[in-house]
C-alpha positions in Angstrom: -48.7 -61.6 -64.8 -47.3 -61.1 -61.2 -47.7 -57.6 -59.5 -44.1 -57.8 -59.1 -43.7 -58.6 -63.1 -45.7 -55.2 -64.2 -43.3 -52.8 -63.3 -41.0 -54.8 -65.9 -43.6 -54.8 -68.2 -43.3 -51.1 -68.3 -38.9 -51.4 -68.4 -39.1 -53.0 -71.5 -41.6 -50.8 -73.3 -40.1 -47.7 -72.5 -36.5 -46.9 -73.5 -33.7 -45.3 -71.4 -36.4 -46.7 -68.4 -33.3 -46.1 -66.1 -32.3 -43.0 -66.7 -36.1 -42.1 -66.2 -35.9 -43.3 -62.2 -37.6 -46.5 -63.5 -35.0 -49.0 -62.5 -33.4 -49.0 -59.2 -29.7 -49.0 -59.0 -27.9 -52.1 -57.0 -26.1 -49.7 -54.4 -29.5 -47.4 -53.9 -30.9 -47.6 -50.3 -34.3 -48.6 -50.3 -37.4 -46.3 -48.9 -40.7 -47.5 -48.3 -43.0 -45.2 -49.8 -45.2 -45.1 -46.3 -42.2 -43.3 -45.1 -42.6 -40.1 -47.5 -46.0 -39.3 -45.6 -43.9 -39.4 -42.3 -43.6 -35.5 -41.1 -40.9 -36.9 -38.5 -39.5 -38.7 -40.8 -39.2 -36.1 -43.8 -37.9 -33.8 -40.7 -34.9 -35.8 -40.1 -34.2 -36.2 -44.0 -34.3 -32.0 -44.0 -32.3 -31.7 -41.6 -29.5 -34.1 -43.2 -29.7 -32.7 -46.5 -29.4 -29.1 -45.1 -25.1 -29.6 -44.4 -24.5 -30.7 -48.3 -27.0 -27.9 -49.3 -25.9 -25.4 -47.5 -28.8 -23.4 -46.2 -31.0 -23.5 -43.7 -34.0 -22.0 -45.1 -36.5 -25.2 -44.2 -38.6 -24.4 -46.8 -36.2 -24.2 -49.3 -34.8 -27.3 -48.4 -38.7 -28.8 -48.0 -39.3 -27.7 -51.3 -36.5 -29.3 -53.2 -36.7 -32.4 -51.6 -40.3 -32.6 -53.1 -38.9 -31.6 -55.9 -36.5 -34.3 -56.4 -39.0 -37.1 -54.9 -42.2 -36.0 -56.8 -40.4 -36.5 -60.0 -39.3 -40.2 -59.2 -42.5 -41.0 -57.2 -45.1 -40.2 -60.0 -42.4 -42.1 -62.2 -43.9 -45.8 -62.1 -47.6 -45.3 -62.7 -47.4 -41.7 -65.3 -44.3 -44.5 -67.3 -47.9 -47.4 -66.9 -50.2 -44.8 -68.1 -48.4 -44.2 -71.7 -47.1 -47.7 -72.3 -50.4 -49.3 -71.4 -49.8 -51.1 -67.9 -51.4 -50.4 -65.2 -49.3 -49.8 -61.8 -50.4 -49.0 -58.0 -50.5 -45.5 -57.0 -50.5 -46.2 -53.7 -47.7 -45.2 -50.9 -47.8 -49.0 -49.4 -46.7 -50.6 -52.8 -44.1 -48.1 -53.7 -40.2 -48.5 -53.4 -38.9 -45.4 -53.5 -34.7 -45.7 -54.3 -31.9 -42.8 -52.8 -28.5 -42.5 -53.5 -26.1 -41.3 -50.9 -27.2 -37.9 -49.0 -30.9 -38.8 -49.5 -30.9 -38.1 -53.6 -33.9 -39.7 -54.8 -33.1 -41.5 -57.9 -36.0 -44.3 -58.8 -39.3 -45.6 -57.9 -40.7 -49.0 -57.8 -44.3 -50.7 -57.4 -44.9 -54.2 -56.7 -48.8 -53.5 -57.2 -51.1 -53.1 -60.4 -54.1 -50.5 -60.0 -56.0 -49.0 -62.8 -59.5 -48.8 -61.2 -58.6 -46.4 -58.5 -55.7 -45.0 -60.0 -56.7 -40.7 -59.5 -58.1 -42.1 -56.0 -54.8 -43.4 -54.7 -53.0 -40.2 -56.6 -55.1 -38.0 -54.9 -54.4 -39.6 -51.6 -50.5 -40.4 -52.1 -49.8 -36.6 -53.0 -52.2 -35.1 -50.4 -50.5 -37.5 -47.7 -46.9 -36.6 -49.1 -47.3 -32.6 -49.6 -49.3 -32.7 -45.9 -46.2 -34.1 -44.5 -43.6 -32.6 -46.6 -45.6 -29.0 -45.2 -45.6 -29.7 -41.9 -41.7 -30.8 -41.8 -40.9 -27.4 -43.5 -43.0 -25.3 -41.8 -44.7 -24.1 -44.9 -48.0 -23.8 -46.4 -48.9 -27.0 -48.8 -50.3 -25.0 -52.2 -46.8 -23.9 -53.9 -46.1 -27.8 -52.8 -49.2 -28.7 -55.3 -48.0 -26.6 -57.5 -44.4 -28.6 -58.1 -46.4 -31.7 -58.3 -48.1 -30.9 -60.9 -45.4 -29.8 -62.8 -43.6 -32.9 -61.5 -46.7 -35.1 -63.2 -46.1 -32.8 -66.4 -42.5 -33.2 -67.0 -42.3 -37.1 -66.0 -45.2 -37.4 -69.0 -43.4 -35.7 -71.1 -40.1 -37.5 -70.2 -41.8 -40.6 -71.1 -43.4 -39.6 -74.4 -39.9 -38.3 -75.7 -38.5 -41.7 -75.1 -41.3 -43.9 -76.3 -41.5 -41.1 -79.4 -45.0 -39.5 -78.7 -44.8 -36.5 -77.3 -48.1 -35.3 -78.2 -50.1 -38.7 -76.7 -47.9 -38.8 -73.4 -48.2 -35.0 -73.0 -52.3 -35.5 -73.9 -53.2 -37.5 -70.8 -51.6 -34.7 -68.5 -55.1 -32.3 -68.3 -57.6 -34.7 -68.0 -55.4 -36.7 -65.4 -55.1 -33.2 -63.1 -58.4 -32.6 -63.6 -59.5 -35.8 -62.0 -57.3 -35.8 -59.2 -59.4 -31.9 -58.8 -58.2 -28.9 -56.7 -55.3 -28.0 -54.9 -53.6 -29.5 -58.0 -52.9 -26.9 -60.6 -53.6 -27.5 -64.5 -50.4 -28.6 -65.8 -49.1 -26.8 -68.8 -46.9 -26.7 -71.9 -45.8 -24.6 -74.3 -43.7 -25.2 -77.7 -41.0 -23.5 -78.6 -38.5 -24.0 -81.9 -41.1 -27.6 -82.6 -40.3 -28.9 -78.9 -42.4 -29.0 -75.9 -41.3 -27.9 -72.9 -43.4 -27.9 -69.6 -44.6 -24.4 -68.8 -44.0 -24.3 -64.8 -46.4 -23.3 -62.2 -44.2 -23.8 -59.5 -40.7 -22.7 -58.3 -38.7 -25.6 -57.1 -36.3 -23.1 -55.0 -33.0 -24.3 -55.7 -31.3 -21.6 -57.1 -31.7 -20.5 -53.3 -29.2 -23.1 -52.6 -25.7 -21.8 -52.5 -23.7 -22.7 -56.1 -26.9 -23.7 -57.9 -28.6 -21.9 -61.1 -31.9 -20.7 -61.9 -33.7 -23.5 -63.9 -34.1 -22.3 -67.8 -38.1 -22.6 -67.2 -38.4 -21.0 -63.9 -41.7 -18.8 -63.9 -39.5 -16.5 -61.8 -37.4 -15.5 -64.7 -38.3 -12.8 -67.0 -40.9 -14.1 -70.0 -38.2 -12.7 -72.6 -35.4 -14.3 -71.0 -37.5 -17.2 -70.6 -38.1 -17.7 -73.8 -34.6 -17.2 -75.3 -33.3 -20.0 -73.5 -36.0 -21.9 -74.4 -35.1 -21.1 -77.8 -31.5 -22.2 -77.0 -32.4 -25.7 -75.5 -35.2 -26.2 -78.4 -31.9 -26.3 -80.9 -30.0 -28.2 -78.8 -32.8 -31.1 -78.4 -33.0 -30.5 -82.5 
């Protein structure tokens, strides 16, 4: 098999792989993934997201845009992980896909890693999160934070689809635990028979004008918290 051939590998074992930022969309513009550990770089992006979002609180907009590129970076290689396939970690094989107004909406690898896999984690988020910091003039820990909830909620995307929840959701711990301090244990909790991830982080966007507290937002209070929990555990019923 060709490195280029594994990400495919992974495509066909997992369903709805595109609407889990696994396939990259025709009209997407394409961003090498040595770019994302750019603080100049991740500057300019910040500064030409802050018009459509409507604040400029740079570390609200810093922290969303991890938010939103965190989820589709650790995409590839947490999607290998369940389905069996190893894929690169690292920054200089990763494609990273953005729709118009730098919306990150895939992630793609063109390399196959399985012996260094936690090293070239550990050094692909401490590169990102460094520059992501310095861009928003912010310390890096709450950016930690969101990545490991990022790592949490991409596994348990993926074991929803491929129908193991409780295997996907398994290798969480023992992957964060590897990859070692700044990055947080990630968490879940069930509510109603589903699993949600339990947050450690705040992603900040309902600081952006127009847009909602998330329903798991550790911000909220635990009883409202867990009500709409509640709620979205029927819905997914």
């Amino acid at each position: 098999m060709t490195d280029d051939a594994a990400q495919a590998v992974v495509v066909a074992r997992v369903p709805g792989a595109a609407a889990l930022g696994l396939v990259a969309p025709p009209s997407a513009a394409v961003v090498p993934g040595v770019l994302l550990a750019d603080a100049a770089w991740t500057a300019e992006v910040l500064t030409a997201r802050a018009a459509r979002q409507r604040t400029d609180d740079r570390r609200v907009q810093a922290t969303v845009w991890w938010y939103s590129v965190s989820s589709v970076l650790l995409g590839p290689v947490l999607a290998g992980l369940v389905s069996g396939v190893g894929l690169s970690a690292r920054l200089a094989d990763t494609t990273v896909h953005a729709l118009a107004g730098h919306v990150p909406i895939a992630a793609t690898t063109t390399g196959r890693s399985a012996a260094h896999l936690v090293e070239d984690l550990r050094t692909t988020l401490g590169a990102v999160v460094g520059a992501v910091a310095e861009a928003g003039g912010m310390r890096e820990r709450p950016l930690w934070a969101v990545a490991t909830d990022s790592l949490a909620n991409r596994l348990l995307a993926v074991g929803r689809a491929v129908g193991d929840v409780a295997a996907a959701t398994a290798l969480a711990g023992p992957l964060a635990a590897a990859i070692g301090d700044p990055l947080p244990p990630p968490r879940y909790v069930d509510v109603g028979g589903v699993r949600f991830t339990r947050r450690a982080s705040c992603c900040l966007l309902y600081r952006v004008p127009h847009e909602a507290m998330c329903t798991s937002c550790p911000h909220r209070d635990p009883a409202t918290r867990q009500v709409l929990l509640e709620d979205a555990a029927e819905r997914w019923g």
